[in-house]
C-alpha positions as CSV (number, residue, x, y, z in Angstrom):
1,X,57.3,4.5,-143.6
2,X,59.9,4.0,-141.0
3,X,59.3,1.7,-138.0
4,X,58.0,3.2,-134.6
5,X,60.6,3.7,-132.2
6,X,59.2,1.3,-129.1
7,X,61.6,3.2,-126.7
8,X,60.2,6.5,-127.1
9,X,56.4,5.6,-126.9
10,X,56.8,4.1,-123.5
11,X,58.4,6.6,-122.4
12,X,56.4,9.2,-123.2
13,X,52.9,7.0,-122.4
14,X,55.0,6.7,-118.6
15,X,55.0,10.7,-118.7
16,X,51.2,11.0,-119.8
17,X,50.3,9.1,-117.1
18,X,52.5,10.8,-114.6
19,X,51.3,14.0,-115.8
20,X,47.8,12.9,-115.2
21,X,48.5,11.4,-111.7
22,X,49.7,14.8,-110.8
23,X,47.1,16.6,-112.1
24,X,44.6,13.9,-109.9
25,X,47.1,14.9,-106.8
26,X,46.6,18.9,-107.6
27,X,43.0,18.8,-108.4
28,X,42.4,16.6,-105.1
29,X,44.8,19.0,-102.8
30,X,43.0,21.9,-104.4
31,X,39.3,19.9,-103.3
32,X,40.9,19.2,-99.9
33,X,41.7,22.8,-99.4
34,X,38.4,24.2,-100.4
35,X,36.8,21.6,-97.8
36,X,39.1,23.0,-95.0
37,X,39.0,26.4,-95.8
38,X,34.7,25.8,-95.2
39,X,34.9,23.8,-92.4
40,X,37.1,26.7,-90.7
41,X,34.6,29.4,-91.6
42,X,32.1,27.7,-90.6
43,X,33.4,27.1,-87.3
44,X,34.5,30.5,-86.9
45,X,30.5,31.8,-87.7
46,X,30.0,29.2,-84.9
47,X,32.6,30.5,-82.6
48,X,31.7,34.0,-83.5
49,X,27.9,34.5,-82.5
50,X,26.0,38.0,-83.7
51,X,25.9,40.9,-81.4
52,X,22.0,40.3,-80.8
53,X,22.7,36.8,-79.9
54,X,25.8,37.5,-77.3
55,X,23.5,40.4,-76.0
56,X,20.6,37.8,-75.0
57,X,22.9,35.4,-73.5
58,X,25.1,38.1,-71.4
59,X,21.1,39.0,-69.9
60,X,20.7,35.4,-69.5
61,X,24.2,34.8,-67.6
62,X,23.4,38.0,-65.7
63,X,20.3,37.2,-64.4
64,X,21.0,33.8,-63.7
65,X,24.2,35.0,-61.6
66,X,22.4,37.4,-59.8
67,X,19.6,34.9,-58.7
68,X,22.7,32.4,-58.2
69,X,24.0,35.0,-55.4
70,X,20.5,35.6,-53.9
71,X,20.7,32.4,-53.1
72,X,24.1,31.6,-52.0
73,X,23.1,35.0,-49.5
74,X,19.8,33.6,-48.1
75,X,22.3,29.8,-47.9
76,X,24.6,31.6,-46.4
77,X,22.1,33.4,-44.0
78,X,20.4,30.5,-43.2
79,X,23.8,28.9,-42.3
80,X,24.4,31.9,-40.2
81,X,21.3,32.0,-38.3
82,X,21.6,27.6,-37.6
83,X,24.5,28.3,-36.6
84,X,23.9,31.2,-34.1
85,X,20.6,28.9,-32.7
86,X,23.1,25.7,-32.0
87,X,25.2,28.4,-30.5
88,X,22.6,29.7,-28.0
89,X,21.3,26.0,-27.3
90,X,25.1,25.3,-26.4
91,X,24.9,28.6,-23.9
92,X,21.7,27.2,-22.2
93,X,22.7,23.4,-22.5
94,X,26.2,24.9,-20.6
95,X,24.4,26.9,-18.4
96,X,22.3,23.9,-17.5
97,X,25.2,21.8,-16.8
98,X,26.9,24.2,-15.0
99,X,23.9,24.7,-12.5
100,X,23.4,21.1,-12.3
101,X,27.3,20.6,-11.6
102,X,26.9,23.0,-9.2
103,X,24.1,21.4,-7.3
104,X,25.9,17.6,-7.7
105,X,28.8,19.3,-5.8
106,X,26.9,20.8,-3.3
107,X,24.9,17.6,-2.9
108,X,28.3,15.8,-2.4
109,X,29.6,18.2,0.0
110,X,26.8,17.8,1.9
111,X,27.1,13.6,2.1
112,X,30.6,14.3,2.8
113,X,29.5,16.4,6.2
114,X,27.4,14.2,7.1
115,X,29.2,11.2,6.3
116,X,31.9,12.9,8.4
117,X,29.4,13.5,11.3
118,X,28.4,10.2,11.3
119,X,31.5,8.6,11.7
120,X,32.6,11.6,14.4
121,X,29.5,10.9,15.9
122,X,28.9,7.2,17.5
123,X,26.0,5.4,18.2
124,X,25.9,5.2,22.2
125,X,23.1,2.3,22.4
126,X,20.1,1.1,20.9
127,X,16.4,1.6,22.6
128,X,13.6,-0.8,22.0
129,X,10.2,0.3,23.3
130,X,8.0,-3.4,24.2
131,X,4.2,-1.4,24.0
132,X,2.4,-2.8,27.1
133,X,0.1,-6.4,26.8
134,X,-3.3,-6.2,25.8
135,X,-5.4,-4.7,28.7
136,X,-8.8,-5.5,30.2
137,X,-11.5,-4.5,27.5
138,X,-14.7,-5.5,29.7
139,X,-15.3,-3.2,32.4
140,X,-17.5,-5.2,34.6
141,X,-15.2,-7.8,35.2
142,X,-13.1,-5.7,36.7
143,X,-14.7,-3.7,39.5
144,X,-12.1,-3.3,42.1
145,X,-10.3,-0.5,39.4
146,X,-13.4,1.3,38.9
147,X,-13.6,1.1,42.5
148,X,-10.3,2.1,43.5
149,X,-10.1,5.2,41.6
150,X,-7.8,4.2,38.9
151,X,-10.4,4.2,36.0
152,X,-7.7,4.9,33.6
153,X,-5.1,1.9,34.7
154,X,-6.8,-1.6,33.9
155,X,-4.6,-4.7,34.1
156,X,-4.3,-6.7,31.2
157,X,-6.0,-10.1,30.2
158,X,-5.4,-13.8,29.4
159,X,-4.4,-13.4,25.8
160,X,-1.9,-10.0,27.0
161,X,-0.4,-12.4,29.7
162,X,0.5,-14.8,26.4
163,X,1.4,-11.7,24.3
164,X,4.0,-11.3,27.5
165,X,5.4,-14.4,27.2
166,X,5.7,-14.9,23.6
167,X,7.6,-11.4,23.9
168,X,9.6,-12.3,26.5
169,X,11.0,-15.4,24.7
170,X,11.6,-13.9,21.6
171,X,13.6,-10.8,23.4
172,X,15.5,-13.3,25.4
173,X,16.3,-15.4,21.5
174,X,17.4,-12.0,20.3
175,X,19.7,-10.4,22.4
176,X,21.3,-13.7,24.1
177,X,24.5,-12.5,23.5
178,X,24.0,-8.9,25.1
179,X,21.3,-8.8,27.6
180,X,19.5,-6.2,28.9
181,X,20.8,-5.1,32.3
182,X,17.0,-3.9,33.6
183,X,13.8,-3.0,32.2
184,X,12.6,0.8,32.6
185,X,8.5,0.7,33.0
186,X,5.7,2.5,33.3
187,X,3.9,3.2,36.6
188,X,0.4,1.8,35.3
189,X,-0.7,-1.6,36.1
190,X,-1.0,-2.9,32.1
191,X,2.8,-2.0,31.7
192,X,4.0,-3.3,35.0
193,X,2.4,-6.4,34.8
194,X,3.8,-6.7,31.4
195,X,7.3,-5.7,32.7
196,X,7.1,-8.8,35.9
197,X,6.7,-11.5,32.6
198,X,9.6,-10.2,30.6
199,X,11.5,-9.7,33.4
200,X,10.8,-12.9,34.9
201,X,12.0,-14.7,32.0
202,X,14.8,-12.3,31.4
203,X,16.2,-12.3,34.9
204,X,16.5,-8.8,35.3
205,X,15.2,-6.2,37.6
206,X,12.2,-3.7,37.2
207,X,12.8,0.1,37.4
208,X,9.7,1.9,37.8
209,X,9.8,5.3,36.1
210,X,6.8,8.2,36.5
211,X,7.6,9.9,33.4
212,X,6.6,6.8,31.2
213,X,3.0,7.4,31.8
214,X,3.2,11.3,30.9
215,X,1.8,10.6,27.5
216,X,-0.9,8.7,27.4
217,X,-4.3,10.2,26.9
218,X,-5.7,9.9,30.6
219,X,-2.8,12.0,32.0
220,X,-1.8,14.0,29.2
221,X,-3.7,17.1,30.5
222,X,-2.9,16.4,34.5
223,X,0.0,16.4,36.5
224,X,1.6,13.2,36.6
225,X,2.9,13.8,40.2
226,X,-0.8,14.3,41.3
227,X,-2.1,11.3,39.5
228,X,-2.8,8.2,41.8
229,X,-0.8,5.1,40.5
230,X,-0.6,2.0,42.3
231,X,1.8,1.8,45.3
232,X,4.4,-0.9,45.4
233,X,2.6,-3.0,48.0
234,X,-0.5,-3.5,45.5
235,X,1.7,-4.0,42.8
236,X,3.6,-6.8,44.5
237,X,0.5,-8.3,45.3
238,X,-1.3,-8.3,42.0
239,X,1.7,-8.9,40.1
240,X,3.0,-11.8,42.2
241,X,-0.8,-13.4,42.1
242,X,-0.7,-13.1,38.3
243,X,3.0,-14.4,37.8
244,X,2.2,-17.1,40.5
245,X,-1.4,-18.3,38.3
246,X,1.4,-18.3,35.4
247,X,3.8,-20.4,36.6
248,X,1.1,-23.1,37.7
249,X,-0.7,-23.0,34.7
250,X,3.2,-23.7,33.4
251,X,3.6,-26.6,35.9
252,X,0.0,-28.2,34.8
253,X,1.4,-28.3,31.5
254,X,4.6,-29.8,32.1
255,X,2.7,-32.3,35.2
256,X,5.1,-31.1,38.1
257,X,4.5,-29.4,41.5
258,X,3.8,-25.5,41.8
259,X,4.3,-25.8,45.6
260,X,6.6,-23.3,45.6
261,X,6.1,-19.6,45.9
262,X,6.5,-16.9,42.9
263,X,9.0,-15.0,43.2
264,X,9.2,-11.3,41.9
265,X,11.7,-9.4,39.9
266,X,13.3,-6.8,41.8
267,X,11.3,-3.6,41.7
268,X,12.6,-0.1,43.0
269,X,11.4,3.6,41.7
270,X,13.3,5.9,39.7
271,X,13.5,9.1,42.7
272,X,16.9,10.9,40.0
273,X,14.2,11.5,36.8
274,X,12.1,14.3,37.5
275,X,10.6,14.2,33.8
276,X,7.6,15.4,33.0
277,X,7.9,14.1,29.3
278,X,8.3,10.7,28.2
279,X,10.6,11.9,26.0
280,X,12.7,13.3,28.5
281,X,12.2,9.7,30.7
282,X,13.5,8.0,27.9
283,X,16.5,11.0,27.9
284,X,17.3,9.8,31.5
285,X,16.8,6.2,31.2
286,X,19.5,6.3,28.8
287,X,22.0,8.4,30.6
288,X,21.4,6.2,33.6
289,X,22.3,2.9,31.1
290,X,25.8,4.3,30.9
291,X,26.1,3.0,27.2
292,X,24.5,0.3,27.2
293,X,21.5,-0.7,25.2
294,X,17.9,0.1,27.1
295,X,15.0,-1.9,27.2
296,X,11.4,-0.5,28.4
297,X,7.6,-1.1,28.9
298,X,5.6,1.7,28.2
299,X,2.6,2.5,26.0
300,X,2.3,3.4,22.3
301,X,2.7,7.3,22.8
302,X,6.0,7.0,23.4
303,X,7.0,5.3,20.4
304,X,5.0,7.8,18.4
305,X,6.7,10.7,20.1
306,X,10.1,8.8,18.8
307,X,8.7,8.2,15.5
308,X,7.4,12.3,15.0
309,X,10.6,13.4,15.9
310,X,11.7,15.7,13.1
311,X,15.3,14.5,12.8
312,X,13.9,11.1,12.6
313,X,10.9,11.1,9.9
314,X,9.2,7.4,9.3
315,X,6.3,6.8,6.9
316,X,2.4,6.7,8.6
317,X,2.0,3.5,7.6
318,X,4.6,2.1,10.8
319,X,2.7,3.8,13.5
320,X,0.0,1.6,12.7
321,X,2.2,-1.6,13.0
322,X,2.5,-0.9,17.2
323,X,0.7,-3.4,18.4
324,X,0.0,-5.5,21.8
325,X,3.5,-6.4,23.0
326,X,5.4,-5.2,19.6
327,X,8.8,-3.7,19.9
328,X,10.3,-0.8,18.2
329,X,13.9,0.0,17.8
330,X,16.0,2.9,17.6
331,X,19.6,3.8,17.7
332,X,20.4,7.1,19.8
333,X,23.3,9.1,19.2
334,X,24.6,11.3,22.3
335,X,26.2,14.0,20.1
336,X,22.6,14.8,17.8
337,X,20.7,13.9,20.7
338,X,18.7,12.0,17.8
339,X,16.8,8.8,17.5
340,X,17.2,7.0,14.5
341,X,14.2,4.6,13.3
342,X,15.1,0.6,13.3
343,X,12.1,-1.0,12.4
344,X,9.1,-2.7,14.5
345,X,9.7,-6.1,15.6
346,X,5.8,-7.6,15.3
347,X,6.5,-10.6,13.5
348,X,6.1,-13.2,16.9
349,X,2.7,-11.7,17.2
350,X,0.3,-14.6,16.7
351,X,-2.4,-14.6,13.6
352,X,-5.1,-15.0,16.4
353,X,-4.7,-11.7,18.1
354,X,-4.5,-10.2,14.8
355,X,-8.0,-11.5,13.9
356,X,-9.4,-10.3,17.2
357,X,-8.1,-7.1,16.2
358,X,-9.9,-7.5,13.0
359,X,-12.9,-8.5,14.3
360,X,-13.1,-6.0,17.0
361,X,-12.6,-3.4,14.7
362,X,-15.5,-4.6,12.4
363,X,-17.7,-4.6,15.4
364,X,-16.2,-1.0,16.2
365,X,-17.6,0.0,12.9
366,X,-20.8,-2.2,13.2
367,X,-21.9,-0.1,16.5
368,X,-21.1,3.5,14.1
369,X,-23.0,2.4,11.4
370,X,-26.3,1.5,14.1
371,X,-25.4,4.7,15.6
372,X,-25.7,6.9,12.6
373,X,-28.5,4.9,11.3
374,X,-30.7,5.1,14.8
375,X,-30.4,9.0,14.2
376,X,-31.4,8.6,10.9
377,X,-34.5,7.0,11.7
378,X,-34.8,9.3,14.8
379,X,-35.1,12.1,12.7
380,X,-37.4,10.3,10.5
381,X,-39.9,10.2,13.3
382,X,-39.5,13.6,14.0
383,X,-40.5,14.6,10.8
384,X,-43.9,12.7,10.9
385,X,-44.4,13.9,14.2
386,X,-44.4,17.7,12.8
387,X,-46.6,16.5,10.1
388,X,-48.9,14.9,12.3
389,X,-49.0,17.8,14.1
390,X,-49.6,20.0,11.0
391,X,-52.2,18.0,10.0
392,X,-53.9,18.4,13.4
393,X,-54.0,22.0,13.4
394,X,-55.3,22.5,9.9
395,X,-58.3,20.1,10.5
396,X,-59.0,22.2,14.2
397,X,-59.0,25.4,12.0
398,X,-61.4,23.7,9.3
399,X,-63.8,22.7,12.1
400,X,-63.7,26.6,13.4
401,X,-64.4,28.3,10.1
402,X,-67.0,25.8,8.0
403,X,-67.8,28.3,5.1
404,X,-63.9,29.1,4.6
405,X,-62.4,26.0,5.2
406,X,-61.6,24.8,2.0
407,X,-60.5,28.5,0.8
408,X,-57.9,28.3,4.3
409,X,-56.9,25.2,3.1
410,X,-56.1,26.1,-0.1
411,X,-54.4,29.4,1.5
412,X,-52.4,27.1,3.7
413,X,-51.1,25.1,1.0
414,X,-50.1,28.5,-1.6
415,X,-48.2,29.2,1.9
416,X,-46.6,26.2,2.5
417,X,-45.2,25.4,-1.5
418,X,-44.2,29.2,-1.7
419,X,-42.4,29.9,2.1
420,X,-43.9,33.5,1.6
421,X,-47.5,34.7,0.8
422,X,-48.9,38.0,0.0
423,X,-50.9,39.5,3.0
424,X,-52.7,41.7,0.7
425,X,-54.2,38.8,-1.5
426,X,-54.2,36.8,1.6
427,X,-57.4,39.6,2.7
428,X,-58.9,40.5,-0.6
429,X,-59.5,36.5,-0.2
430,X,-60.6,36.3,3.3
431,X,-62.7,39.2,2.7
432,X,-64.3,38.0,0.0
433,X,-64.6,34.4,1.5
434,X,-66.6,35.9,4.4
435,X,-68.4,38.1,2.7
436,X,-68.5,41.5,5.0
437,X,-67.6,43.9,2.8
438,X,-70.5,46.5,4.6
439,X,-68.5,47.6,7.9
440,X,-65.2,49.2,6.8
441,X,-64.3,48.9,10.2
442,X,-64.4,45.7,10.1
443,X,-62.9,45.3,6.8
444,X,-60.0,47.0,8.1
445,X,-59.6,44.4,11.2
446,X,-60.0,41.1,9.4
447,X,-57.3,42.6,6.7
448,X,-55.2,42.9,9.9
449,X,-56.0,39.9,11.2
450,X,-55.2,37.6,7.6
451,X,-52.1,39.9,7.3
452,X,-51.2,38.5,11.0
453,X,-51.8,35.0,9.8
454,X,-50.1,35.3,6.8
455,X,-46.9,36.0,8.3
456,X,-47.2,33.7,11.1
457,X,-47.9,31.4,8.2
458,X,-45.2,32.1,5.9
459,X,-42.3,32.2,8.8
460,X,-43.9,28.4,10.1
461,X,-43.0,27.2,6.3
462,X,-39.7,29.2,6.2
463,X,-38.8,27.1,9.7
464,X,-40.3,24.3,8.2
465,X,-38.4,24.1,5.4
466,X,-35.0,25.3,7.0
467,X,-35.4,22.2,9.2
468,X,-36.2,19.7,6.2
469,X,-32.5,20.9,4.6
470,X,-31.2,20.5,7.8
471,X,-32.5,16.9,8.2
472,X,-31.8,16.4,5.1
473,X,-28.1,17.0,5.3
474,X,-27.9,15.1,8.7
475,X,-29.0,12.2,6.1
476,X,-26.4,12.9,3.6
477,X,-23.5,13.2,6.2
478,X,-24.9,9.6,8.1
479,X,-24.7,8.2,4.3
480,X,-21.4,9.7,3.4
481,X,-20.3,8.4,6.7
482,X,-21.0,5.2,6.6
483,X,-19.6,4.9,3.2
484,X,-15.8,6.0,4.3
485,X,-16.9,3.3,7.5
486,X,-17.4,0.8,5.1
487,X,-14.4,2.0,3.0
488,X,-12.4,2.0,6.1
489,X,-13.5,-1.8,6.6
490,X,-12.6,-3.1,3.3
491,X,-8.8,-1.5,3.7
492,X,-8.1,-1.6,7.4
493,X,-6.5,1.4,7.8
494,X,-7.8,2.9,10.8
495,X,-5.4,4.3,13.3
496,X,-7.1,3.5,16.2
497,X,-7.5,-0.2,15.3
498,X,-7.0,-1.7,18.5
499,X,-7.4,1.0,20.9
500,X,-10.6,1.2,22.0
501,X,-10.4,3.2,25.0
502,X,-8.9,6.1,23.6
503,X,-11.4,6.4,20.8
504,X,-14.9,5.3,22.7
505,X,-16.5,8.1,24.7
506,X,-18.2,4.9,26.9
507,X,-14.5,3.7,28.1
508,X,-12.4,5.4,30.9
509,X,-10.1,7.2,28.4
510,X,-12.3,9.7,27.8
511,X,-14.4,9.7,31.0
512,X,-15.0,13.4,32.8
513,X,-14.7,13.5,36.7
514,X,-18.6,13.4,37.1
515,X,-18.8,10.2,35.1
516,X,-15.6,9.0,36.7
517,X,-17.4,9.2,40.2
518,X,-20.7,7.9,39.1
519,X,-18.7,4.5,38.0
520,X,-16.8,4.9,41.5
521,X,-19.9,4.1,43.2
522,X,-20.9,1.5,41.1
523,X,-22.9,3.6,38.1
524,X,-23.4,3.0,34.6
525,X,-20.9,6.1,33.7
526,X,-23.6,7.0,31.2
């Protein structure tokens, strides 16, 4: 046999296998085909649902858009409406602001006027009002005023002559610089003796004006012009006894001579000021001051006429703050014709007056509360009078009738818990009780006659019990009374405080002519 070509085997064992590698390379492409070709259907069945399927979900969408725009509307409504309700708010907020920027302007238009006024209008001078010393309280030391006529005008006492001079100092500390060219007074004694110590100390003069004393309670309702003051003779004389018992009890103190006579402040009467007001005195006390500031003596009215002025409103509280030689200032203006409230100047007044005051209040109170409580008992007794009384008659009318004394007493007490009885059971009873029931006559008068008693009976317990409510609120009212008294203690805050004679009906404030005369001639006044 002939030898194998090597050559050719190789070679063609090189094309077998590149044959086969091929064949691997077709077969795989051909595997790699299918697998796409599947993949892409199925992803086109994914991508291209079934009609049944693409029916539910446009439903679905539908539905869901539709309740997507419901509510986007009711969003969009709600918006709407918020938005119209912060719209109106703004309106009434703006509205608002707009009145209350309205009102601000006016309100500062209105300071501007008046702060233009003010400084137009200038303050011509200051008044201060020095309320009068304290006054004689006790009655029967002072005879000679009751005597004389002048009830109503009492000097004043140790402790106002002190309240003078403490005043007096502290005036003259004050207004150093600018003093006071006179001192305007009233015409009754308390304020002129009052006036002689400031002006004393002061060096000034005394002006004595009529209208001063037009306020106070004992002249209110007379004519001042008719009113009998104290002529300038008497004045001189009292006031230059009490100035000259003042300046030796000064010279005690300080151990030198009082040899020498006292001598008074100038006094003269005011003849221009034909007032009848005090008001309208303290109107031409000022024009007579030509400017300058004005300093009088006159009584607490006038400083409460000042103080109710309308233009010029100052709380309660300070018109209770006038006491004994306290002085009150004000600053007039000649273009308003207006007085403006400055304070009250009390603060010199010594802690012993005021706990005089205090006292003398509480006693005030103690003699209201024995008052009230004396009628209280007053009526108390009258009640058991009127029983006793009762009691008397029933047990005469028991000794009268024997056999029908306990039925009248029984009778009497159905008439006296009711306050009305029945005449016709009263004789059915009272017929029966006496037992003559044979005479019709007579039947017919004793009905008449228990009819009679039972009405006088039944308007006696009527009266008697209308009087028992009335006592009975008398009680009440004294309770209730002396509760607010005792209230009134506890707080001090009664008006009156410290002026007695105004308030007391058994002082010469409130004294009628009869009981004015009886204490002329030397009477109780009672």
């Amino acid at each position: 046999m002939p030898p194998r070509k090597r050559n050719g085997s190789a070679k063609k064992r090189t094309s077998k296998k590149a044959k086969q590698q091929q064949q691997q390379q077709q077969h795989q492409q051909r595997e790699d085909d299918s697998n796409n070709s599947s993949n892409v259907t199925a992803v086109t069945t994914k991508e291209q649902p079934s009609d049944a399927a693409t029916a539910e979900q446009a439903t679905v969408t539908t539905t869901v858009d539709d309740t997507s725009k419901e509510q986007q509307q009711q969003q969009q409504q709600q918006q709407t409406q918020q938005q119209q309700k912060k719209k109106k708010k703004k309106q009434k907020l703006n509205k608002k602001q707009k009145k209350k920027l309205q009102q601000e302007q006016q309100e500062q238009e209105r300071d501007r006027e008046a702060l233009k006024q003010a400084a137009n209008a200038q303050i011509d001078c200051t008044v201060y009002l020095l309320r009068h010393a304290e006054r004689a309280e006790n009655m029967e030391e002072h005879e000679t005023w009751l005597k004389s006529g002048r009830v109503y005008d009492p000097p004043i006492t140790e402790r106002g002559r002190q309240q003078a001079l403490t005043a007096s100092a502290h005036l003259q500390q004050r207004h150093a610089e600018q003093p006071f060219a006179c001192i305007y007074s009233s015409p009754l004694m308390r304020c002129m003796q009052t006036a002689v110590i400031v002006a004393d100390h002061l060096g000034i003069p005394i002006r004595i004006v009529q209208g001063l004393a037009a306020c106070t309670r004992a002249l209110r309702n007379k004519d001042i012009t008719t009113v009998p003051v104290a002529s300038m003779d008497e004045l001189r004389e009292t006031c230059g006894a009490m100035l000259a018992a003042i300046k030796s009890d000064s010279n005690n103190n300080n151990n030198t001579s009082g040899s020498e006579a006292a001598a008074l402040p100038a006094m003269e009467r005011v003849e221009d000021s034909d007032a009848t007001t005090a008001f309208e005195a303290v109107l031409d006390c000022i024009t007579m001051s030509m400017g300058k500031d004005v300093l009088f003596c006159g009584h607490r009215e006038v400083v409460r006429e000042l103080l109710e002025d309308e233009d010029a409103p100052v709380p309660k509280a300070s018109r209770k703050q006038i006491a004994f030689a306290s002085v009150a200032a004000f600053a007039f203006s000649e273009d308003t014709c207006t007085f403006d409230f400055a304070g009250i100047d009390n603060t010199y007044v010594s802690d012993e007056t005021k706990e005089e005051k205090r006292r003398k209040r509480r006693e005030k109170k103690r003699k209201s509360r024995k008052k009230k409580q004396d009628k209280k008992k007053a009526r108390a007794a009258k009640r058991a009078a009127k029983l006793a009384a009762k009691q008397q008659a029933k047990a005469a009318q028991g000794g009268d009738a024997d056999g029908g004394a306990g039925d009248d007493e029984a009778k009497e007490d159905v008439v006296q818990e009711d306050g009305e009885a029945n005449p016709a059971k009263k004789a059915k009873k009272t017929t029966a009780a006496n037992g003559d029931g044979d005479d019709d006559g007579a039947d017919d008068d004793d009905d008449g006659d228990t009819k009679e008693k039972g009405g006088q009976e039944a308007r006696e317990g009527d009266d008697d019990e209308e009087e028992e409510e009335e006592e009975e609120q008398g009680d009440e009212e004294d309770e209730e009374g002396m509760d607010d008294d005792e209230e009134d203690d506890e707080e001090g805050m009664d008006d009156e405080e410290d002026d007695e004679f105004d308030d007391d009906p058994d002082n010469w404030s409130e004294l009628d002519e009869s009981e004015l005369t009886a204490l002329q001639n030397g009477g109780d006044g009672e």
